[in-house]
C-alpha positions as CSV (number, residue, x, y, z in Angstrom):
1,X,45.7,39.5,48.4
2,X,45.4,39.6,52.2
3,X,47.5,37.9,54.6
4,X,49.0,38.9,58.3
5,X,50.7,42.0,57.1
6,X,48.5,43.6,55.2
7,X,45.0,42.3,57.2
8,X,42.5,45.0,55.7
9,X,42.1,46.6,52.3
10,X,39.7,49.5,51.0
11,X,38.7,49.6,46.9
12,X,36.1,52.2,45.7
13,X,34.4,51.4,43.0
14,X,31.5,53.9,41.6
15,X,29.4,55.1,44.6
16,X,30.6,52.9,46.8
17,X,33.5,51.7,49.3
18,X,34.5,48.0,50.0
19,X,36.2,47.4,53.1
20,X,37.3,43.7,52.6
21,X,39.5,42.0,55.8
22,X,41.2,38.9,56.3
23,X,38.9,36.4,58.1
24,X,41.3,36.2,61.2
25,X,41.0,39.5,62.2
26,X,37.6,39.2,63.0
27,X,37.6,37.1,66.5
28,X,34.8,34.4,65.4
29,X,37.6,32.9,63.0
30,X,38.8,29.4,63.0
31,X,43.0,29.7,63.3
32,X,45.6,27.5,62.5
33,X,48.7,27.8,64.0
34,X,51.8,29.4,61.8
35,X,51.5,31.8,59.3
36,X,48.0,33.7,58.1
37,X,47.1,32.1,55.0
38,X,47.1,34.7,51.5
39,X,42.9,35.2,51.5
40,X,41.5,36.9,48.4
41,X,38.6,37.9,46.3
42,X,36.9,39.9,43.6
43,X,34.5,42.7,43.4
44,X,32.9,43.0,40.0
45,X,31.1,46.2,39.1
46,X,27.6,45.1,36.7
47,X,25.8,48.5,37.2
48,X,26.1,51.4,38.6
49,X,24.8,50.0,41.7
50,X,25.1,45.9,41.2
51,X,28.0,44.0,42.1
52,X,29.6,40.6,42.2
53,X,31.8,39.6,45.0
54,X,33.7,36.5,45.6
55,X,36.6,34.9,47.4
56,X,37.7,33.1,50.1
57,X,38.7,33.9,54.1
58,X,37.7,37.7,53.3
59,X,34.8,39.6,55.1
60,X,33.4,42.3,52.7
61,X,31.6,45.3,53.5
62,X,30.3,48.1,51.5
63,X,28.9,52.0,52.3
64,X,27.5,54.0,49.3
65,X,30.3,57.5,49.2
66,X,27.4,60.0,49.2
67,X,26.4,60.9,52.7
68,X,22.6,59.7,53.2
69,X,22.4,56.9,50.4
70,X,21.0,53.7,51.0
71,X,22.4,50.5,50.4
72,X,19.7,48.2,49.0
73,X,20.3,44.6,49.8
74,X,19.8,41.2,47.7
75,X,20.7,38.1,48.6
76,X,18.4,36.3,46.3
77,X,20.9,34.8,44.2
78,X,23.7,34.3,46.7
79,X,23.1,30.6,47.4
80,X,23.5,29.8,43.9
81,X,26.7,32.1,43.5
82,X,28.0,30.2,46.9
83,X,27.3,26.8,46.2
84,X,29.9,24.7,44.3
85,X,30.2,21.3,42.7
86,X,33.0,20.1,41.4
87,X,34.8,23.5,41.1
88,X,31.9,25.1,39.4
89,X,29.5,27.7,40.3
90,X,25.8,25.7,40.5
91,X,23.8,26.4,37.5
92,X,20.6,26.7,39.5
């Protein structure tokens, strides 16, 4: 959970570092007066090198822990992940 006190996190997981941040630290976001909202998400490990993330008002990045690693990149099933209906994650 993020929220204005603690605005950034970092989780390793494998080969790899998350930096995940509350959306209003980055200056693009949308603010409401008062209190940050709690933001929050999930990073779920299905290889070595394949992960699932999701939340909501958190900016994710990730760099692999070995110096000189590439991160390969696929956003093929994103939309899908992304898109909901009724609550629920679209089937296609």
């Amino acid at each position: 959970m993020l929220d204005e006190t603690h605005q950034t996190s970092t989780v390793e997981l494998g080969n790899y570092k998350f930096h995940v941040a509350h959306d209003y630290t980055f200056g693009w976001s949308k603010r409401s007066d008062g209190p940050w909202p709690r933001t929050g998400g999930i990073i779920i490990s299905i290889t070595p090198d394949e992960f699932f993330v999701a939340g909501s008002g958190v900016i994710v990045t990730c760099e692999p822990n070995t110096p000189g690693d590439r991160l390969r990149e696929s956003t093929g099933s994103m939309k899908a992940d992304l898109s909901m209906a009724d609550g629920l994650p679209d089937a296609g």
